[in-house]
N, C-alpha and C positions, 0 to 999 in steps of 0.2 A: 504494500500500500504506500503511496505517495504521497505524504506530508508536504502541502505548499506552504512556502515560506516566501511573504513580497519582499523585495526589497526597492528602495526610493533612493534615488540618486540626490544629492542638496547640494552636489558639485558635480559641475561638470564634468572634472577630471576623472573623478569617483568608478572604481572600477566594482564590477558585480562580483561577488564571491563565487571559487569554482572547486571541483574537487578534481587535486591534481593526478589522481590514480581509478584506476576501476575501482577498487576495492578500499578505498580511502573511507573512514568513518566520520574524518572532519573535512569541513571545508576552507579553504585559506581567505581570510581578510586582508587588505591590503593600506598600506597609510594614504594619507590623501592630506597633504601637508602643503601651506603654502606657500613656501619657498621650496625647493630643489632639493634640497638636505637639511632634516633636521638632527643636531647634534644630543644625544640625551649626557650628561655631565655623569662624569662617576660619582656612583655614590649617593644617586638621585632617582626618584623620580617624577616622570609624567603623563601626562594623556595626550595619548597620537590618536587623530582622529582620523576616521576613516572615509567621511565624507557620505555614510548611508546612513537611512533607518529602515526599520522593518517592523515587519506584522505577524508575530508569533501568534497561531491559532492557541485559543484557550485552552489549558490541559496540555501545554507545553511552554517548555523554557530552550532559551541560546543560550549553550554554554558557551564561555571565551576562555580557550586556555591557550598555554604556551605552543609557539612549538618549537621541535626537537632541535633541530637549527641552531635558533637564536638563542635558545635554553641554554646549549653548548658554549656560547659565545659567555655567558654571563649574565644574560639577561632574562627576565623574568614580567610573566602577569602577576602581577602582587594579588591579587584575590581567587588566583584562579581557582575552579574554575568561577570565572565573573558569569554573571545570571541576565540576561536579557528578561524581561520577564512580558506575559501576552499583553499586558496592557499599556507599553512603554511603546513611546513612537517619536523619540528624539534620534540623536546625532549615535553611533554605535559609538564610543571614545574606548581605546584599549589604554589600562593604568601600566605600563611600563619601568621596573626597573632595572637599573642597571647597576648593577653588582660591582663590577670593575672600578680598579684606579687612574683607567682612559675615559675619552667620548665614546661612545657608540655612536654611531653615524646612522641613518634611516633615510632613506630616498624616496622620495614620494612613489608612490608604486608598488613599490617594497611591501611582499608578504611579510605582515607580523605577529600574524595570529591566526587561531583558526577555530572554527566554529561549528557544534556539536547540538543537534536538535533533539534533547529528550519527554520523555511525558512525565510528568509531573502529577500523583495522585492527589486527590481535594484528603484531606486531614482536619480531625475535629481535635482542638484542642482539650484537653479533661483532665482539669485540678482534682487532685486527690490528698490524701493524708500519708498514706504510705503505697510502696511502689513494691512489685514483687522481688524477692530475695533472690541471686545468682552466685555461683559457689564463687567469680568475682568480686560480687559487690562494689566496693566504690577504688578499690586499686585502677588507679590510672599510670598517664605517663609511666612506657616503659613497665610495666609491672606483670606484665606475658615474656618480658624479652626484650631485649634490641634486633 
């Protein structure tokens, strides 16, 4: 089945997301930046924008995560995965950091993220007093393992 996803160009330049393999699970976003190169400073972050929005059908979310590439390089989605959520219809902005003691460079056009369409079940919130017992219980962090 075929999940349509619009997307709305708010720049010209703005290029449409694609999947760069048959078998690709995400789709690649692109920056849409208004000069030629944007520099991200080390040790910084920002939002590169992409230049779209979109129309996530209800009972679904855009996830925005890394990819492996630029992961590689240093660079990171600080929230990933970032949530598009259905009833948001701004500018797509990916939160970029850069890890490194250099610039990172970013050229407009330049894939920097990429993009994962899942369903999301409706959930009823319900306050309680006590919560059932697991032979875990409340060991966290690290407490199975590294």
């Amino acid at each position: 089945m075929l999940i349509p996803i619009k997307f709305k160009k708010l720049n010209s330049k703005a290029k449409l997301p694609f999947f760069a393999s048959k078998g690709a699970v995400c789709f690649d976003l692109h920056a849409c930046i208004m000069s030629e190169i944007l520099h991200i400073e080390p040790n910084s972050t920002t939002v590169v924008k992409t230049g779209l929005a979109c129309e996530v059908p209800e009972g679904y979310e855009l996830q925005i995560r890394s990819r492996s590439g630029i992961a590689c390089a240093g660079v990171s989605i600080l929230n990933s995965p970032g949530t598009i959520d259905s009833d948001y219809r701004g500018e797509i902005g990916i939160i970029m950091h850069n890890h490194n003691n250099v610039y990172f460079i970013i050229e407009d056009g330049d894939r920097i993220a990429q993009g994962a369409v899942r369903v999301v079940p409706k959930i009823e919130i319900v306050e309680v007093e006590e919560l059932s017992e697991t032979e875990r219980g409340e060991n966290g962090f690290g407490s199975t393992g590294l």
